[in-house]
N, C-alpha and C positions, 0 to 999 in steps of 0.2 A: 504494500500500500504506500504510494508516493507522500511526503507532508501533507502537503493541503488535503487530501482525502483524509487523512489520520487527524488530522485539526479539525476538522469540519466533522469525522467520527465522533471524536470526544466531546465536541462542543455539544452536538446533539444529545449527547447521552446524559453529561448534565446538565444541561437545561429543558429536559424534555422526560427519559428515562430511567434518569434516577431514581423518582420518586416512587417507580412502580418493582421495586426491591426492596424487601423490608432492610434494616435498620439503621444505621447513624452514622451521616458522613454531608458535612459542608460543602457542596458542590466549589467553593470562591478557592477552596486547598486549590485547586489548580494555578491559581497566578502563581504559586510558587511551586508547584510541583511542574508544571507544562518548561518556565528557562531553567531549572534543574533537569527536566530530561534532556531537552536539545542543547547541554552540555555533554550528558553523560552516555545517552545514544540507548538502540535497542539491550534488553538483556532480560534473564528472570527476575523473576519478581518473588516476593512470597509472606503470607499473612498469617501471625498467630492468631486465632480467632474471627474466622471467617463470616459467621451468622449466616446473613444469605446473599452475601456475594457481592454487597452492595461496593463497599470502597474495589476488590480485586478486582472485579468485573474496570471497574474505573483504569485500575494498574491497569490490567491486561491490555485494553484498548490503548495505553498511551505508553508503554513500554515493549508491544508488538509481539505477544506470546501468539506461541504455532506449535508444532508438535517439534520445530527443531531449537524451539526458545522456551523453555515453557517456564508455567508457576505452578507455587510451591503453596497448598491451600492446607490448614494445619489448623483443627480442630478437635475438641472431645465431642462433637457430635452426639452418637446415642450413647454417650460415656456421662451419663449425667449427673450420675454420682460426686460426680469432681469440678459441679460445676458449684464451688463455692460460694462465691458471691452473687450467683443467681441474674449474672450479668445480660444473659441472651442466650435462648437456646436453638442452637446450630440444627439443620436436618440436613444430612446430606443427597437428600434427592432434591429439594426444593430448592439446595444451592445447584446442584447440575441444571434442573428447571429453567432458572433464572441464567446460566451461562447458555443454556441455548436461547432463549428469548434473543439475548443481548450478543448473541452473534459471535459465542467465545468458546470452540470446540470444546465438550470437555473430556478428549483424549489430550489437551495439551497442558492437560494440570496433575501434580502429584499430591494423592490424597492421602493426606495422614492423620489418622486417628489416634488420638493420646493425649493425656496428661499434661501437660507442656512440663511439668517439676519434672517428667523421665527423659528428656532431650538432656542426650550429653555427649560429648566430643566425639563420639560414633555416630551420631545421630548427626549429628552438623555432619561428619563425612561422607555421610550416604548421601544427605543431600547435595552435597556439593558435586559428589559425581555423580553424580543423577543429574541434576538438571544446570550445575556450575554455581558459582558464587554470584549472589541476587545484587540487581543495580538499585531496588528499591526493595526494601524488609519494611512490614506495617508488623508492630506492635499492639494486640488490643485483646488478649486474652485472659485472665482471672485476672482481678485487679489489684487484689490481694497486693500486699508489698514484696513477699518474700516469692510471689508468681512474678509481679513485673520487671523485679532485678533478677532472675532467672532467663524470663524471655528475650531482656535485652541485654545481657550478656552473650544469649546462643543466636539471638540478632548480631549482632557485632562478630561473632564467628563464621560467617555463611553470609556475610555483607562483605562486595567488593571494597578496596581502599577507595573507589572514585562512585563510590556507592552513599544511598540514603535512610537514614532508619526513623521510620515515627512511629512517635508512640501518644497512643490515644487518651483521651479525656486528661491530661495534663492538667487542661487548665478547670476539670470540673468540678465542682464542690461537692457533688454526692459522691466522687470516690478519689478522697484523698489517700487512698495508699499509693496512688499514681504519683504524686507529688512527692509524696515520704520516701517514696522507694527510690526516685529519682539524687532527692536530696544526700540519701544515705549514701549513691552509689558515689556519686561526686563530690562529696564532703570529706571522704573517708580512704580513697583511693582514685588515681588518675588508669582514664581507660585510652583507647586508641581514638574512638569516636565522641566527639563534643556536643555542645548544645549549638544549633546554629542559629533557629528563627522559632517561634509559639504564631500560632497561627491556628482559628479556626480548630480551636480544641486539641491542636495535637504540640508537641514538639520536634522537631523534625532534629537530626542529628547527624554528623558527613565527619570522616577522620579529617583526625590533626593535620594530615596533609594538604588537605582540598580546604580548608575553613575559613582562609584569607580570599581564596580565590572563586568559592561559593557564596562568600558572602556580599560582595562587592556584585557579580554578577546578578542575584538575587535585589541587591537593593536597585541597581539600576535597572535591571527590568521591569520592577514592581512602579519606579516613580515615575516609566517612558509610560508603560503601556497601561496603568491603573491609576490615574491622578484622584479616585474619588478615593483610594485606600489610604489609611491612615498607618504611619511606618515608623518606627522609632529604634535608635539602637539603642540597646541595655546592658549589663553585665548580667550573666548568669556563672553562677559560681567559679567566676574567673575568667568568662572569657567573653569578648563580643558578641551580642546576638542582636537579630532582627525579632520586635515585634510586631506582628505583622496585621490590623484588623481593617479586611474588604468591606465597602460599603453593599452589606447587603439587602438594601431598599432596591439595588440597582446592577441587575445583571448585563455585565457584561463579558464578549469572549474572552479565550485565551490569551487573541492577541491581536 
């Protein structure tokens, strides 16, 4: 699929077919996810906590999953036992469902059923050679503290160096262990991947390496092609970040 078809894919889908996917995702995350991909180019993708497909279905369309690219959908599904915090419960037919509606094979996704506390450095390696090391990792599975510093630590194992990690409800007040867990990991110890921009509920994250060089691009893409969003830098636990909030009275595209 040439850009502009891939642009004009995604723009339709969130402003028109999101809605018809059950659960929680800010269609406006794209000003900053759409000049972070067309930095970092096609690659897998892969989501802790899938629900029903709503954000990956999004990846997929804009990171160009196929059966020789694919993503990495990673849920406890009918595992429900472990669904702790009683956050969202996953079915994995109505997420296939919903990848065919929305036009996203789902022989090009690897489906993992589990615990996400049992994912460990075997676990990361399978996936890696299974499907390679992901350009964009979404975080959003038990919210738990000692689940979220787990999931983005084995995010950070299985995320390219010129790779992205978010992790969801950051900034939500019904579940602060997202915060706590955040806080503890970077209060306490220095990891490879930092905080770069908050945005639309999530925190996004890109290593030490790319963090000068995503953030700068990030900011001037946000004040060329979105003058109604409102953008500030901050410090988060030591380091520059963008905060990022899209005027959402007011859709507009990508770009």
């Amino acid at each position: 699929m040439g850009y502009e078809n891939r642009r004009e894919n995604i723009n339709t889908y969130l402003s028109k077919e999101i809605q018809k996917v059950g659960g929680w995702c800010i269609p406006q995350l794209w000003q900053s996810i759409w000049p972070l991909y067309k930095e970092i180019g096609d690659g897998p993708v892969g989501e802790i906590g899938v629900f029903e497909g709503k954000f990956l279905i999004g990846l997929c369309k804009t990171f160009g999953t196929t059966e020789a690219n694919k993503a990495a959908a990673i849920d406890i599904f009918d595992l429900q036992e472990f669904n702790l915090d009683g956050a969202g419960v996953g079915k994995i037919d109505v997420l296939k469902s919903n990848l065919d509606a929305h036009h996203v094979g789902q022989n090009t996704l690897e489906y993992i059923q589990a615990d996400s506390l049992t994912l460990r450095s075997r676990e990361a390696n399978n996936l890696i050679e299974s499907i390679g090391f992901c350009k964009f990792f979404s975080v959003d599975g038990c919210h738990e503290v000692v689940h979220t510093v787990n999931d983005i630590e084995f995010a950070m194992s299985v995320t390219s160096n010129d790779g992205i990690i978010a992790i969801d409800d950051y900034t939500n007040p019904n579940w602060p262990g997202v915060q706590e867990a955040v806080a503890r990991m970077y209060l306490m110890r220095d990891f490879p991947f930092i905080p770069l921009a908050v945005t639309c509920n999530k925190m996004l994250l890109c290593s030490y390496s790319y963090h000068s060089k995503f953030l700068k691009l990030l900011h001037s893409y946000v004040k060329e092609h979105h003058p109604d969003t409102r953008m500030k830098k901050v410090t988060r636990f030591g380091f520059e970040t963008l905060t990022i909030i899209p005027n959402f009275q007011k859709w507009t595209d990508l770009a």
